[in-house]
N, C-alpha and C positions, 0 to 999 in steps of 0.2 A: 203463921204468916198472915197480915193483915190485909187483906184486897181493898183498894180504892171501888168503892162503891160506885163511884163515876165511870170507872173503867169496865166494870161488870157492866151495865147498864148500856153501856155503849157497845158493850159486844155482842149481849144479846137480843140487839136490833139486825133485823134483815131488812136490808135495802133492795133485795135481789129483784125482779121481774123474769117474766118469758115471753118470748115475741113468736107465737106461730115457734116454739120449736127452740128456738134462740135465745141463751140465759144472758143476759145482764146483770153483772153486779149490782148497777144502779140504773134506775129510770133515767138520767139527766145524758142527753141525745144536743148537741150544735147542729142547728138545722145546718140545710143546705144553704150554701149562699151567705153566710156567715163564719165559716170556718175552713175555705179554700180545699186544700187536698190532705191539712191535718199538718202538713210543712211549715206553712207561716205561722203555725201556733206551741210548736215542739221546745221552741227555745225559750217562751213563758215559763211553760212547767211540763211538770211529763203529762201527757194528756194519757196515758192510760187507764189514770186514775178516771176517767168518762166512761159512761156505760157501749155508747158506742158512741159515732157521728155519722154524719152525713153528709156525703161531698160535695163537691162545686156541681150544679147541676151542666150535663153532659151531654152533649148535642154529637149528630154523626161528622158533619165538620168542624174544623176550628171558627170560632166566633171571638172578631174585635167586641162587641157590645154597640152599643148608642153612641151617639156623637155625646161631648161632655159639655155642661156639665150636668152628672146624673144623678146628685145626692143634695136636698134640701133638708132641712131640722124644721122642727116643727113641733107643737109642745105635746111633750111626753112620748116623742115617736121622731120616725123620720119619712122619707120619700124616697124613693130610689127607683130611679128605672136603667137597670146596669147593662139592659138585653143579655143575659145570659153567655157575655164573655166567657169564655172557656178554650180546651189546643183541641179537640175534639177526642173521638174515642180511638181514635188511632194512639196517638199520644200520651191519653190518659194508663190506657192498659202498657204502652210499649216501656213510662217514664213515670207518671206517678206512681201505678200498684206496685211496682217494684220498689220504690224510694219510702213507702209508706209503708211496708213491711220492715223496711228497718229498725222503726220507730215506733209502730203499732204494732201491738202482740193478742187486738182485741179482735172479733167480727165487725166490721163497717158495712155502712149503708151505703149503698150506693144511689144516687139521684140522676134520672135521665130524663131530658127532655126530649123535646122533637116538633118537627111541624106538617108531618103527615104520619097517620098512622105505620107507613112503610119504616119511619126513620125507626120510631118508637120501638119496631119490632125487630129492626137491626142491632140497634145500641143495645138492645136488653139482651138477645141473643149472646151478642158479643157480650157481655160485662158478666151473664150469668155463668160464664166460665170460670171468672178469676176465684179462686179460691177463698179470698179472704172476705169477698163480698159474700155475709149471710141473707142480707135483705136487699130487694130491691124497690126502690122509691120511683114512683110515676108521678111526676109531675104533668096535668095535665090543663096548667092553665095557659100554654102557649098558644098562641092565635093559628086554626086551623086554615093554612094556607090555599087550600083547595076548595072551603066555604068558603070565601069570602072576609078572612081574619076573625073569626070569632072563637073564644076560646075554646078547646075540647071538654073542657071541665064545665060547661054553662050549659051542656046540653046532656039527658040521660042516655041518646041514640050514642053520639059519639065519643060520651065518656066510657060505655060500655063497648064500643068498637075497640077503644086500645086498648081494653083489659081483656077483650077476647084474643087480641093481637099478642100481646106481649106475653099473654099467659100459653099460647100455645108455641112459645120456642123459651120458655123457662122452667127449672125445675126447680129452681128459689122461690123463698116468699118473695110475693109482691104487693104494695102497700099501695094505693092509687094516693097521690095528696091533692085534694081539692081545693077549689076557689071560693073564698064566700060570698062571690060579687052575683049571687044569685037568690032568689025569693025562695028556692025550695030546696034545699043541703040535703035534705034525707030523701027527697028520690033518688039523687045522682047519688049517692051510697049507695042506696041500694042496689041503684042499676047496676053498679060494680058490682058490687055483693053477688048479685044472680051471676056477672058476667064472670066470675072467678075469680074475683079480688081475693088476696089472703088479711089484707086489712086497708083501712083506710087512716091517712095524713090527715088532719086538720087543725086549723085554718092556713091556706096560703096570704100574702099579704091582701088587702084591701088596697079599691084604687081610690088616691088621692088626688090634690093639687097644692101647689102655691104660689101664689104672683107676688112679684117684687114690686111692690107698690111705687118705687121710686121710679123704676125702669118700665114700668106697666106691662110687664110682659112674665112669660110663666117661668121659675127660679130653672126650671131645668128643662135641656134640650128636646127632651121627648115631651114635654108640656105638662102628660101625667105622669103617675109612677106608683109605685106598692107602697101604700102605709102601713107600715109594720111600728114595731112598743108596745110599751104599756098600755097605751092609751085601747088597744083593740082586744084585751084581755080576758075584759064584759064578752066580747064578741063569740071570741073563740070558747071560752068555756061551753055557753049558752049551745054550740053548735058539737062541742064532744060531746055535752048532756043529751042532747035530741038523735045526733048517729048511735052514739052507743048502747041506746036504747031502743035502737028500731033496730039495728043491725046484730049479726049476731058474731061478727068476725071484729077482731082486737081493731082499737084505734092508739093511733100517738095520736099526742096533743102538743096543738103549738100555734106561738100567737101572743107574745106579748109576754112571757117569763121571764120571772128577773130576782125571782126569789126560791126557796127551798119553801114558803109560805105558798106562793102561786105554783110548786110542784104538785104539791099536797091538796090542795083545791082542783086541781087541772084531774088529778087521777081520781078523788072523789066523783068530779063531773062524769069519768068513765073510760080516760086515756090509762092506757098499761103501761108508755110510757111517756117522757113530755119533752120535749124537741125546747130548745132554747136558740135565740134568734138575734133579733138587733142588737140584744144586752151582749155580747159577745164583738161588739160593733166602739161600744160605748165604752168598755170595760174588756178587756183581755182574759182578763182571771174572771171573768162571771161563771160561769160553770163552773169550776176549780170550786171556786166559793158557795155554792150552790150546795153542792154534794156535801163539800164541809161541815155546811148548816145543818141541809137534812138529820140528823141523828139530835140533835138539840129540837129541833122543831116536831119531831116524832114522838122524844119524852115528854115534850108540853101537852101534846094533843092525847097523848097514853097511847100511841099505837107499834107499837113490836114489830110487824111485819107489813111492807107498806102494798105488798099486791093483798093483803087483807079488805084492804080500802077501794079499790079500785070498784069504782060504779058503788059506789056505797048510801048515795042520794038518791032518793024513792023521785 
């Protein structure tokens, strides 16, 4: 019997990773915020083929978002300030996880936000019950409503408040994602780190702007918003390199993915696995496609097993 040499080669590649415990087929993750509750994307293609995702980020009420409109372009990227539209965690567990089990046969991430440490430690309470959620996602760049608006992610006191919070009413991993709208990324790791993080997210979007020159006024209603693409790619790598090297707990990486080339870069820098964002925005099948690449992009670079790789840059 003659074997296709192509075929051999392609099988014995391992795409697999481990998150804290949790196997993925593949590193390639749809961030939150980009990929809804996994529903609006089922009828593209089967999304099982994903290593995991990440859901719509989860607040303890339901949330309209910002007034409209809340999405500008901009080159190699875009702007968005969606406020965190969401039915809240009543809805989510009562209507999504149920609906999302039908369709999903994988572990999913779950993404919670909040805007006092109280909510943070409800939502996660609540969500670390559902079964199917392996991970939990802290989002922690929401404006802390009891300083004064400033994010909880911009500070080490009270990025390490909600991971003391949220870790003491979970038995799940839990992953803080950070902001990089800050001078110094590897304290606030770490301060998770010490506070019980099981891993850290990064990069969350950057903030932007853009004025309609015609109209002289700022293209969207909240005036800023998260600059997420390609364009902040440079960024996020630069900042998995510097966490995952001062840290000692797993990071996802994310921020600007849009290739099976920028996978394979993102885990060199030192992500386990690598969260895909706007390109999911732009493109439906980006991830689909992503994953497909990988094993072609693995033979070029000669690498067999890709958690081989991970942190592999001195």
């Amino acid at each position: 019997m003659v074997t296709d040499p192509k075929t051999t080669a392609a099988d014995a590649l391992d795409l697999s990773v481990e998150l804290c415990g949790v196997r993925l087929d593949n590193p390639v993750v749809p961030a939150s915020g980009t990929f809804g509750y996994g529903n609006e994307f089922k009828d593209f293609y089967d999304i099982n083929i994903l290593g995991s995702f990440s859901f719509k980020g989860t607040t303890r009420e339901a949330r309209f978002g910002n007034p409209t409109p809340r999405i500008a372009e901009c080159c190699a990227g875009m702007i968005n300030a969606v406020g965190l539209q969401n039915p809240g965690i009543d809805r989510v567990i009562a209507e999504e996880m149920p609906r999302l089990r039908s369709f999903f046969r994988k572990p999913v991430i779950a993404n919670i936000s909040g805007f006092s440490v109280e909510e943070y430690a409800y939502c996660c309470g609540r969500i670390d019950r559902e079964e199917q959620v392996a991970i939990i996602e802290v989002n922690v760049s929401c404006p802390n409503v009891r300083h004064g608006g400033m994010s909880f992610g911009t500070s080490t006191e009270a990025a390490a408040e909600v991971t003391r919070a949220v870790k003491a009413v979970t038995t799940k991993p839990v992953f803080i994602k950070l902001s990089p709208n800050v001078t110094d990324i590897v304290s606030i790791a770490r301060a998770c780190e010490e506070a019980g993080a099981d891993g850290i997210c990064l990069i969350n979007t950057m903030l932007g702007m853009r004025i309609d020159t015609v109209r002289r006024r700022a293209e969207i209603a909240n005036t800023m918003g998260g600059f997420s693409g390609s364009a902040i790619f440079p960024v996020a790598v630069r900042m998995v390199y510097q966490v995952a090297r001062a840290c000692r707990i797993p990071v996802m990486g994310c921020g600007g993915v849009s290739t099976a080339r920028d996978v394979i870069e993102m885990m060199m820098a030192g992500a386990t696995a690598v969260q895909v964002g706007a390109a999911n925005l732009v493109n439906p099948y980006a991830s689909k496609e992503i994953i497909e690449a990988l094993p072609a992009e693995m033979r070029r670079l000669g690498i067999t097993r890709l958690r081989d790789i991970i942190g592999c840059v001195e």
